[in-house]
Each structure stands twice: as C-alpha cells, then as structure tokens.
C-alpha atoms as an extended CHARMM CRD file, in Angstrom:
* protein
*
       220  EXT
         1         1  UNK       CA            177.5480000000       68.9690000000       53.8370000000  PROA      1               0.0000000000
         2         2  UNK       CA            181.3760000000       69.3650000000       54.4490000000  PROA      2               0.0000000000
         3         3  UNK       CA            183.7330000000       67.8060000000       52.3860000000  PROA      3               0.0000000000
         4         4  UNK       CA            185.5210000000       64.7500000000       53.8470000000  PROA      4               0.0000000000
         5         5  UNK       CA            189.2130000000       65.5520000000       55.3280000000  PROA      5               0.0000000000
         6         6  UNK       CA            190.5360000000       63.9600000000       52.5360000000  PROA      6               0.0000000000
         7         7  UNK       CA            188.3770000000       66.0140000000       50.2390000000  PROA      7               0.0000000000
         8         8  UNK       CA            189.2280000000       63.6530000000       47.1580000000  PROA      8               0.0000000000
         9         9  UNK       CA            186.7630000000       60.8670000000       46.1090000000  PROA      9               0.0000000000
        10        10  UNK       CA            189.1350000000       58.9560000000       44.1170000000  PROA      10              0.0000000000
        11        11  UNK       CA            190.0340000000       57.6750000000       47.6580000000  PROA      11              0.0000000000
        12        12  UNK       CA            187.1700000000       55.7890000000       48.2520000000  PROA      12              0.0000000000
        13        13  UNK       CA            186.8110000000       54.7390000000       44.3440000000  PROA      13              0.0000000000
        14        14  UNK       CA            186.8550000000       51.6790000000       44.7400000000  PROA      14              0.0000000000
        15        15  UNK       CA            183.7760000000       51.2320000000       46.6830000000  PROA      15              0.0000000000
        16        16  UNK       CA            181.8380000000       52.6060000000       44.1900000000  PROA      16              0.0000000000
        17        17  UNK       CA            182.9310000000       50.2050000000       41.1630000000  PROA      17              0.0000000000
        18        18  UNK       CA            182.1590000000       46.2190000000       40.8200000000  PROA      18              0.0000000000
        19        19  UNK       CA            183.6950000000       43.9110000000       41.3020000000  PROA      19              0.0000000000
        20        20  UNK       CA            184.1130000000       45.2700000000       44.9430000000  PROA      20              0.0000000000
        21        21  UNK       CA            187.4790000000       43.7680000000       46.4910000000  PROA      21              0.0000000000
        22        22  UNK       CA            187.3780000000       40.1100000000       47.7010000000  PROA      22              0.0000000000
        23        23  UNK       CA            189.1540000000       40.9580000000       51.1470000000  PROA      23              0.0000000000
        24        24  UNK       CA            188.1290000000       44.1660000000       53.2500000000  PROA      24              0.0000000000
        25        25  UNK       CA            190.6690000000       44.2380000000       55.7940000000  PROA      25              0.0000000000
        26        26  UNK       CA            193.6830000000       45.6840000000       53.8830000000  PROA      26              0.0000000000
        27        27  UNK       CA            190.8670000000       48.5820000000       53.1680000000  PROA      27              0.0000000000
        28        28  UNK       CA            189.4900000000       48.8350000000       56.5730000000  PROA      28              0.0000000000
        29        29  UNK       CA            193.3360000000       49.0470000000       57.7720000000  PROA      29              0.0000000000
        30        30  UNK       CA            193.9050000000       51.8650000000       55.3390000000  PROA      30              0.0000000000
        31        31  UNK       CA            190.7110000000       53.5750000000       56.8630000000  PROA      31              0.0000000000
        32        32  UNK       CA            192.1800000000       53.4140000000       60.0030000000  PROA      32              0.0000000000
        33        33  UNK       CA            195.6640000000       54.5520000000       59.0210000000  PROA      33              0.0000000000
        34        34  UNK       CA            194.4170000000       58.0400000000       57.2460000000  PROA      34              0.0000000000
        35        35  UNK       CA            191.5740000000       59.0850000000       60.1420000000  PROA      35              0.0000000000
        36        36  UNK       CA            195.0580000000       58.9380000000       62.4830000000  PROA      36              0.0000000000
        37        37  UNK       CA            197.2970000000       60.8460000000       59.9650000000  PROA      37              0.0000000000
        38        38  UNK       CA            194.5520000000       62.8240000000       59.3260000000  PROA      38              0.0000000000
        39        39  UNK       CA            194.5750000000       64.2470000000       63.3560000000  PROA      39              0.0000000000
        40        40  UNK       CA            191.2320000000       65.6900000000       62.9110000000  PROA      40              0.0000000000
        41        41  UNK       CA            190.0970000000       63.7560000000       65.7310000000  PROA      41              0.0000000000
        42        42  UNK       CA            191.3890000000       62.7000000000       69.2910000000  PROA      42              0.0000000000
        43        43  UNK       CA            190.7610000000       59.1950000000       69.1830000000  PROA      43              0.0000000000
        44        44  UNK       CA            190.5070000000       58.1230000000       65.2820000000  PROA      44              0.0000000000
        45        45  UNK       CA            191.4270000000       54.7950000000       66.6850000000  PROA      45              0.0000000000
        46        46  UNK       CA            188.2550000000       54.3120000000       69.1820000000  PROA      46              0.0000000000
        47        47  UNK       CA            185.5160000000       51.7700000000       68.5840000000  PROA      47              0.0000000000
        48        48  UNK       CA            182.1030000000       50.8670000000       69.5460000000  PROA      48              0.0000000000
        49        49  UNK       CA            182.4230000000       47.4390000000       71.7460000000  PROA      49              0.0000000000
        50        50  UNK       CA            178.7000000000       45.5960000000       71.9330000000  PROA      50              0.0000000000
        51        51  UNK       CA            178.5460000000       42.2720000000       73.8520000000  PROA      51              0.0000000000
        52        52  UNK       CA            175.8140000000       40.1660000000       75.2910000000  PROA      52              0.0000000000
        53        53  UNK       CA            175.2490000000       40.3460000000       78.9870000000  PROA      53              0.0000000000
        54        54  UNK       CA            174.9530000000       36.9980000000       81.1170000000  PROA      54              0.0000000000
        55        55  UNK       CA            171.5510000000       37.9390000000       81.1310000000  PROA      55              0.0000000000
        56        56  UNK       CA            171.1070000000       38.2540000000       77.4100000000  PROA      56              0.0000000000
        57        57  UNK       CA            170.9660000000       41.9610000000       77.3570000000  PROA      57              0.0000000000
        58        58  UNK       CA            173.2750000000       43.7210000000       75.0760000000  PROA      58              0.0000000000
        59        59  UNK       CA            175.3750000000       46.4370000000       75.9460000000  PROA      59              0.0000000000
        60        60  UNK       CA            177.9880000000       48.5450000000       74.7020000000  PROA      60              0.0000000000
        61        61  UNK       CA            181.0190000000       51.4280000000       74.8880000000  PROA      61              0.0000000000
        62        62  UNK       CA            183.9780000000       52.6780000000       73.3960000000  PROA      62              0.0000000000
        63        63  UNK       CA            187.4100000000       50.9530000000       73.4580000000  PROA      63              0.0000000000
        64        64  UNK       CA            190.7850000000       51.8370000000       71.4320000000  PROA      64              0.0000000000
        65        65  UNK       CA            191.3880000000       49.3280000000       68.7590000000  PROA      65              0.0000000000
        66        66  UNK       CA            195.1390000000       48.8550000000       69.2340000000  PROA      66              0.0000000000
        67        67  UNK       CA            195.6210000000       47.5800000000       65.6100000000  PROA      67              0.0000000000
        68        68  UNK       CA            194.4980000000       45.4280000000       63.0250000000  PROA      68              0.0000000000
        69        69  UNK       CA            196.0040000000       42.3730000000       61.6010000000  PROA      69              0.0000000000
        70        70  UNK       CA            195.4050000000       42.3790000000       57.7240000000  PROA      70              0.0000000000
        71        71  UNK       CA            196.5000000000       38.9350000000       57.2520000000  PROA      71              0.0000000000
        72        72  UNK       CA            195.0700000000       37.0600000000       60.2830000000  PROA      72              0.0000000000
        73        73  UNK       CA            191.5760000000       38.9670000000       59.5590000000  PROA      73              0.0000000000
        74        74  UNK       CA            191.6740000000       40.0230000000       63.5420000000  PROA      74              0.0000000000
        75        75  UNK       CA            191.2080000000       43.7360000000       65.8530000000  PROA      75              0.0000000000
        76        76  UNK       CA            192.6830000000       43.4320000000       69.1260000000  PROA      76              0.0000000000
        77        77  UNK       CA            191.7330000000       45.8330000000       72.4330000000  PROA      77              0.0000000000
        78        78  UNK       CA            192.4560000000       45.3220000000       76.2260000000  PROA      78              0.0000000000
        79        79  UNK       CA            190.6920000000       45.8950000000       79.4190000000  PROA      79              0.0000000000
        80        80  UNK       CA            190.2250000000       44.6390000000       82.7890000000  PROA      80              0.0000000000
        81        81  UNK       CA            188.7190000000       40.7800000000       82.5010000000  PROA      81              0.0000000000
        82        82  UNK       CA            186.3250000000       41.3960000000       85.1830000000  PROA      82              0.0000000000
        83        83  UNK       CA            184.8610000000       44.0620000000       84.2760000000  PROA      83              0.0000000000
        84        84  UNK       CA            181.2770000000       44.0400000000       82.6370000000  PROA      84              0.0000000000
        85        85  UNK       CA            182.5720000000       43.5780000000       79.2500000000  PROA      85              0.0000000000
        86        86  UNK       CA            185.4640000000       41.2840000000       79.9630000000  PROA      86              0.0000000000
        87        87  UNK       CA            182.7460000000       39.0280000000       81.5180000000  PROA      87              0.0000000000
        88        88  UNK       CA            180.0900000000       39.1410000000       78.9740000000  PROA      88              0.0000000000
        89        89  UNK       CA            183.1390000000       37.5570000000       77.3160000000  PROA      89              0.0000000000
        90        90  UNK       CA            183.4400000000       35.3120000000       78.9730000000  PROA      90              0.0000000000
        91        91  UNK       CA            180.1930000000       33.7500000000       78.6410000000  PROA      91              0.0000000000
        92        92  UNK       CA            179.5400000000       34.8820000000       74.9960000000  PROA      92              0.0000000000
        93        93  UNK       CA            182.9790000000       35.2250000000       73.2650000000  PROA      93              0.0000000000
        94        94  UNK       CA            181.3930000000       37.3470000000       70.4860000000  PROA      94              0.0000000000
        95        95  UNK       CA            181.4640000000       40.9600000000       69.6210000000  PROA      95              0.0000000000
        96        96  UNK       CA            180.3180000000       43.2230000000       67.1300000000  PROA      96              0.0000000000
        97        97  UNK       CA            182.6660000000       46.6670000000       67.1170000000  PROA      97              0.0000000000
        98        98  UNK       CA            181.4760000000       50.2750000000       64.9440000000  PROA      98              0.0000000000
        99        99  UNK       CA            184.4570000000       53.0610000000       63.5260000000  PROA      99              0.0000000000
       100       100  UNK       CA            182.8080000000       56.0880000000       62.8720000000  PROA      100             0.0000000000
       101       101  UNK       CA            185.4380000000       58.6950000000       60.8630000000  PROA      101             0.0000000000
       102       102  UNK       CA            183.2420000000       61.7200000000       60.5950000000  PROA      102             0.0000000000
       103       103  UNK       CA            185.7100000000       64.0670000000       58.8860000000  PROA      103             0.0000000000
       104       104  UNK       CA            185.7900000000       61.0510000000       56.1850000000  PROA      104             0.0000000000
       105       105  UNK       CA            182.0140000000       60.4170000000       56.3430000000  PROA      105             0.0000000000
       106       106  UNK       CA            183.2890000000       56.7250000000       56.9690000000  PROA      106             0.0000000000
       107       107  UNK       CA            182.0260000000       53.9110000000       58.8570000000  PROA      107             0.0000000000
       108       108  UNK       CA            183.1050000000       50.4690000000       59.1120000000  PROA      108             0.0000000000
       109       109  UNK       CA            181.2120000000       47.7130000000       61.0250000000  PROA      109             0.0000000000
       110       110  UNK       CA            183.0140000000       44.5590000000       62.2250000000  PROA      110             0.0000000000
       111       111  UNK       CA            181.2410000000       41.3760000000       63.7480000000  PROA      111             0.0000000000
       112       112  UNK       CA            182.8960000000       38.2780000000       64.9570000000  PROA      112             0.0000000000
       113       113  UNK       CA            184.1750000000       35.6240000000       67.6160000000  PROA      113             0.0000000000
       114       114  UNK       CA            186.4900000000       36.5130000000       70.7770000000  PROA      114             0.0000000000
       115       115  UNK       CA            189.4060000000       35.1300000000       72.2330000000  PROA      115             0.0000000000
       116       116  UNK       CA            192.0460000000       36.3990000000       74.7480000000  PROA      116             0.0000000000
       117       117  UNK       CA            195.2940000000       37.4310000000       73.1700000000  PROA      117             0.0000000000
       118       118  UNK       CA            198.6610000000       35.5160000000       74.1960000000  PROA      118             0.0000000000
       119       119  UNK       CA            199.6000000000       36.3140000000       77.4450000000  PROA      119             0.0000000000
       120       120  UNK       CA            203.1420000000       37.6420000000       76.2750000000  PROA      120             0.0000000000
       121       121  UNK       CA            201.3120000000       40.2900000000       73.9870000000  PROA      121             0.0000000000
       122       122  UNK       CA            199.5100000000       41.5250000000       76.6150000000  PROA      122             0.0000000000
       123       123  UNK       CA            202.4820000000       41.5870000000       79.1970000000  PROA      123             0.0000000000
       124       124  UNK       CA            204.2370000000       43.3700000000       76.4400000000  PROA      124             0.0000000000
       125       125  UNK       CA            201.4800000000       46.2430000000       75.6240000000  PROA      125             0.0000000000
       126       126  UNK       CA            200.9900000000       46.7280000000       79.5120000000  PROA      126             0.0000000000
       127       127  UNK       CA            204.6940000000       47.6500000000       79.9390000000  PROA      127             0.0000000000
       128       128  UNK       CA            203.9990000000       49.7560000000       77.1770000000  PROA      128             0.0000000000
       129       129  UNK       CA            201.4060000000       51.9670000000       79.1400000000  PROA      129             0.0000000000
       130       130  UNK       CA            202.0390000000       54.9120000000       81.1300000000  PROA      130             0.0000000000
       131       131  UNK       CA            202.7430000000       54.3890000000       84.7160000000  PROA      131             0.0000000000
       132       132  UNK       CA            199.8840000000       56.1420000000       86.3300000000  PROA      132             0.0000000000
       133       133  UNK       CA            197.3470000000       53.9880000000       83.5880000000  PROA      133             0.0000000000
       134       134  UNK       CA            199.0100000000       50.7600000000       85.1180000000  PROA      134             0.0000000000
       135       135  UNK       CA            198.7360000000       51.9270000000       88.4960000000  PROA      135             0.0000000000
       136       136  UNK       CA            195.1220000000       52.3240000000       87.8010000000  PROA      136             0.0000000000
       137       137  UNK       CA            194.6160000000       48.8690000000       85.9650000000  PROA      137             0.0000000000
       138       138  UNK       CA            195.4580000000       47.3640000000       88.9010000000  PROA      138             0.0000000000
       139       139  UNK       CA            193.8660000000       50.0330000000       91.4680000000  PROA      139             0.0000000000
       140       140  UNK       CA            190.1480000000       50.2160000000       90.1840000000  PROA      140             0.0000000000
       141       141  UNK       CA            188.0670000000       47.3280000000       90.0240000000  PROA      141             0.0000000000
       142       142  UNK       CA            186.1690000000       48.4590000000       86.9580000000  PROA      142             0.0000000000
       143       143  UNK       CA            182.3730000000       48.7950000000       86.5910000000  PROA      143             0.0000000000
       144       144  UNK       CA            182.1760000000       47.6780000000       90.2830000000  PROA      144             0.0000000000
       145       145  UNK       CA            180.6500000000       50.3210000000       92.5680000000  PROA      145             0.0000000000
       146       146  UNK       CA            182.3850000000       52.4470000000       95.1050000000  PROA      146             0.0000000000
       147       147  UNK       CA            181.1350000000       55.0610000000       97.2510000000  PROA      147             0.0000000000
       148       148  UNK       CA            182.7430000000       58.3790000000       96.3770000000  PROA      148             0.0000000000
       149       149  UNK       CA            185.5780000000       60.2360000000       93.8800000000  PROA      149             0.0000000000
       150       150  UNK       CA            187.7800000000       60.2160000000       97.6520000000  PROA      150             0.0000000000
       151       151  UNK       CA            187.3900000000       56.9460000000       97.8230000000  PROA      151             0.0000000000
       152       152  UNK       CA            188.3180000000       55.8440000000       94.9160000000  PROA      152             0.0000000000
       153       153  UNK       CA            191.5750000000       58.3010000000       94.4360000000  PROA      153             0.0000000000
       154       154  UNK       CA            192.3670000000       56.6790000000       98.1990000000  PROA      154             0.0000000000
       155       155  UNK       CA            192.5980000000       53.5500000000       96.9300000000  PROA      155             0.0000000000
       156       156  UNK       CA            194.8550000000       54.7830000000       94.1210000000  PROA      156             0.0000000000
       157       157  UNK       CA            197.2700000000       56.0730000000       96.7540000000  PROA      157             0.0000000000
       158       158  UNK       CA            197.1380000000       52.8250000000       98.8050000000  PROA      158             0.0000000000
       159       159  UNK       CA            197.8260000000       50.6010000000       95.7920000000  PROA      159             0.0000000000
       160       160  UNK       CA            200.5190000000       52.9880000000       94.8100000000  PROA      160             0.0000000000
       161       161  UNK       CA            202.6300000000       52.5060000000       98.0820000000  PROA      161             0.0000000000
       162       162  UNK       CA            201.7880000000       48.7600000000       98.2890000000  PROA      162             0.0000000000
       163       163  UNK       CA            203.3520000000       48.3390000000       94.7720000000  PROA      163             0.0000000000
       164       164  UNK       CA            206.0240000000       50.6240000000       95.2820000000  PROA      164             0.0000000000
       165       165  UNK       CA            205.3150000000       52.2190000000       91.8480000000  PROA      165             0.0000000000
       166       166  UNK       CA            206.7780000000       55.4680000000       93.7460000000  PROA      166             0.0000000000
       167       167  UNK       CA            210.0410000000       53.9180000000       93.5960000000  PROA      167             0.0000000000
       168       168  UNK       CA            212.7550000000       51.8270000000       91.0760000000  PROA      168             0.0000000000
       169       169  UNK       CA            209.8890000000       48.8630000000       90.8000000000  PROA      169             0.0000000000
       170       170  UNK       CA            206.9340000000       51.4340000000       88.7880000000  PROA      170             0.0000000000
       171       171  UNK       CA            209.4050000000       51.4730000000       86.0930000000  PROA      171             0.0000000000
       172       172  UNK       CA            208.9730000000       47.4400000000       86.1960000000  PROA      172             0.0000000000
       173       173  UNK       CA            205.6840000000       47.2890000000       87.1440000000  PROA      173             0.0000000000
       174       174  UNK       CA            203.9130000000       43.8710000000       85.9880000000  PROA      174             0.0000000000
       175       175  UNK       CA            200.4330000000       43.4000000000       84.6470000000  PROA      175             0.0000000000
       176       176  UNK       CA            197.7620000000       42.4210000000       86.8630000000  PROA      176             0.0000000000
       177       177  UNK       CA            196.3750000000       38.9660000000       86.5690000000  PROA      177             0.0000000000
       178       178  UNK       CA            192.6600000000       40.3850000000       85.8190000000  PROA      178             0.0000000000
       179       179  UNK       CA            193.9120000000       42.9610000000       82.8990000000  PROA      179             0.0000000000
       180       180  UNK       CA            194.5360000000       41.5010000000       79.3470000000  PROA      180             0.0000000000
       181       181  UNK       CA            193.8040000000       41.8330000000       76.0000000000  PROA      181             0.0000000000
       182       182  UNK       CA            190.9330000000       40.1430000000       73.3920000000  PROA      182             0.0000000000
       183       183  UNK       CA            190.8440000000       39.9680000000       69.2980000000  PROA      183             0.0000000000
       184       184  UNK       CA            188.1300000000       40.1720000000       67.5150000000  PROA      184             0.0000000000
       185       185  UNK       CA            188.1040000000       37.6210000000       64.8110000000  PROA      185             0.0000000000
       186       186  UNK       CA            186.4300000000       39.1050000000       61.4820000000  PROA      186             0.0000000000
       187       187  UNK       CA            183.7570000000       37.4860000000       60.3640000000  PROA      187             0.0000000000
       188       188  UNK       CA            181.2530000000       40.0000000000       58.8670000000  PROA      188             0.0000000000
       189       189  UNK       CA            183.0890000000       43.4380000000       57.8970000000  PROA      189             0.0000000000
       190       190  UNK       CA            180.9110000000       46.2050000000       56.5490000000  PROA      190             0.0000000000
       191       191  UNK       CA            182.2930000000       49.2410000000       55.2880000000  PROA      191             0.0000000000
       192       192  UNK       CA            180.3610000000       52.8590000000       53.9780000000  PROA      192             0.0000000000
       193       193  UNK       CA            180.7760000000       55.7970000000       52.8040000000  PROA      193             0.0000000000
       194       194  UNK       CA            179.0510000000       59.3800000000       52.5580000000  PROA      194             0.0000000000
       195       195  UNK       CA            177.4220000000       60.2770000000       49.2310000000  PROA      195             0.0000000000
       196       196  UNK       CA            175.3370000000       62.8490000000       48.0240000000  PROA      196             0.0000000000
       197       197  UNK       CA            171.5280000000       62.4440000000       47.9530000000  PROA      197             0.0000000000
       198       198  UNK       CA            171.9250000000       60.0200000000       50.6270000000  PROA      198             0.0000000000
       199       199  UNK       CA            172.5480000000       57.2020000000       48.3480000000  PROA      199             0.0000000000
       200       200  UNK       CA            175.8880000000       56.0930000000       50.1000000000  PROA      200             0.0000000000
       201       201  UNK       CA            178.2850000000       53.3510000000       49.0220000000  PROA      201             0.0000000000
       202       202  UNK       CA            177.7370000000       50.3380000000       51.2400000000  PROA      202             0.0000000000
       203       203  UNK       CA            179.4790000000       46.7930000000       51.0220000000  PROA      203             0.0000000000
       204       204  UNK       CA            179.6590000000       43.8990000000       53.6380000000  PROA      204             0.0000000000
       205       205  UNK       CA            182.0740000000       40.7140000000       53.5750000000  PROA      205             0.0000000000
       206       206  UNK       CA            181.2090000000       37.5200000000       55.0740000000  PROA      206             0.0000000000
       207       207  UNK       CA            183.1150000000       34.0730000000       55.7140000000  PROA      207             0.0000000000
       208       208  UNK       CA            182.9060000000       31.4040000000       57.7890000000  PROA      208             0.0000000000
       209       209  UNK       CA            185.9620000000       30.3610000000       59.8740000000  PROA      209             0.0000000000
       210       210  UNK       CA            189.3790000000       30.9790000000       57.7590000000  PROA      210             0.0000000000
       211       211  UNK       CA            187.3770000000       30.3410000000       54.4030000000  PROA      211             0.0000000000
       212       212  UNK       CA            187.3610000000       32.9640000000       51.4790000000  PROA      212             0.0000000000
       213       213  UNK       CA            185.2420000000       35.9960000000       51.6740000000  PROA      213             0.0000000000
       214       214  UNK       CA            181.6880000000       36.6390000000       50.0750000000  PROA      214             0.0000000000
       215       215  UNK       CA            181.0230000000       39.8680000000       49.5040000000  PROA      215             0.0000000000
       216       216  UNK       CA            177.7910000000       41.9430000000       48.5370000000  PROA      216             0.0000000000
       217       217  UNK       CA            176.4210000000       45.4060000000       47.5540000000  PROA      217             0.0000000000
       218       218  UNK       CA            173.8300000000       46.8340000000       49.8330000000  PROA      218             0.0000000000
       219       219  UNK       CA            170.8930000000       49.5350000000       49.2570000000  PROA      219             0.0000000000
       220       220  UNK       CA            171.9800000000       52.4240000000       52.1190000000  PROA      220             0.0000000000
C-alpha cells in the first residue's frame, strides 16, 4: 500500500492513543486544511451529501464543503433550493456528509440536522462566484428534465441577455431567490484512518444539541 501524502504517522498520533480528544472538529478541520495544501487532489474539499427523499428513499452526491466552523460544530455547502436535494431538505432537514482523503488514507463521517444559512452569507458567497457559475445558478433549473444539451445551452444564452450579465450589471449580478446555502450541524462525527493489517484507527463523537461530546473507540 502507498504511503499517505503526508508519509509521517506522528500526524495522525493522536488517534491511536486514549484518551481520544473530547472535541473532533478542530481535528476534522485540520484534515481538511492538509488534503488542500497537500494538492494531490482536485477537489480535497468535496463531500458525500445523503438526504431522505419525500418518499423516504435516500439518495446522495457530491457537494464542496465551503468550510467548517470549529467553534459552532457546523459544515456549510450551497445549491439550488429546488433541486432534489434542496427539497429533501426541506422536508427532512437532516444530512449525513462522507470526506474521503485517499492520498491520507483518511475518512471522516459527519451526521446531523440542517438549516439554511443567513441570507447575507449566502448573498455574500454568490457574489463571490464566477460570473458564468451565477449565470448558470439562475439559468438551469437543476435535476429538472430538459430535452437536449442545445436546449439547455439556449436557455443559458436567453437568461444571459435577459440579465444583462453581458454588460456593467454581470459584474453586480444578484443571487437568485431559489439558490442558497445550508449547514450541517454536527452531531455524530466519525473520523479513520489507514493502518496496516487492516486494523485501522476509528473514533466517533456524539452529542445531543450544544451539549459536550461523548466519544468512543470502534473495532474497524
């Protein structure tokens, strides 16, 4: 097996000793911080997204976590509000998101209630986006159906030169009403690692509401 990226154990030392910490996020932060220094892969920062369909059905895809809040024990994301995920949120405001760091051999596994983020934070991280992305947030109805790749780069076009996003106003262009962003409120946090003989390091949190964290050694 390759070594990890990091190539140093000592890293991850901590997972192997007890006491384990009593608070994973600064660690599942710190994760996150060397798979993006590390640039080993394109999107260090993407993350499984499961949700519960109206229906009761789970389903599931990859979003960019676009940062963690150590103190506040949160992950936020954003997407389109009407698309599947954004309303499988809406009727079940819970989510469980995966991290899989490959170069480390990492994986951390975070489970937990949903709620929209303030509407200034996600006015502020749209403006943020590149012009053609918010051309397309508010172009594309997403996960809806449309009949061909003409169509839907058409439609592009048209909601280009109704916006004006050719012109002075793309440089100002607002968020749509439909597009925002959600956090993921940590409640269960599990975090492994890679070791040899397949007997990896394996810890998970738990807490209810802001309380403290429990925390617990698993068999891998």
């Amino acid at each position: 097996m390759a070594r990890r990226a990091c190539d140093d154990d000592a890293l991850d030392a901590w997972l192997a000793r007890d006491p384990l910490p009593d608070d994973p996020m600064p660690r599942l932060s710190r994760w996150l911080d060397e798979a993006l220094a590390a640039g080993l892969e394109r999107n260090p920062d993407a993350m499984t997204l499961a949700t519960v369909d109206p229906d009761g059905l789970p389903s599931a895809r990859i979003v960019l976590c676009r940062g963690i809040d150590v103190a506040a024990g949160w992950l936020r994301f954003f997407t389109n509000r009407e698309s599947r995920k954004g309303l499988a949120l809406g009727r079940t405001p819970r989510a469980a998101v995966v991290f899989h760091w490959g170069p480390q051999e990492r994986q951390a596994r975070v489970e937990g209630g949903v709620e929209e983020l303030p509407e200034t934070e996600s006015d502020d991280y749209f403006a943020s986006r590149p012009l053609e992305a918010r051309i397309g947030a508010w172009a594309s109805d997403q996960s809806r159906a449309i009949a061909s790749r003409r169509d839907l780069e058409a439609r592009l076009e048209a909601t280009r030169e109704r916006l004006g996003a050719a012109g002075p106003i793309g440089r100002d262009l607002p968020r749509p009403p439909h597009w925002g962003g959600y956090r993921v409120r940590a409640e269960r946090v599990e975090l492994w690692r890679s070791r040899p003989a397949r007997l990896h390091d394996r810890a998970v949190w738990t807490r209810a509401g802001e309380g403290a964290w429990r925390v617990e050694r698993l068999q891998p």
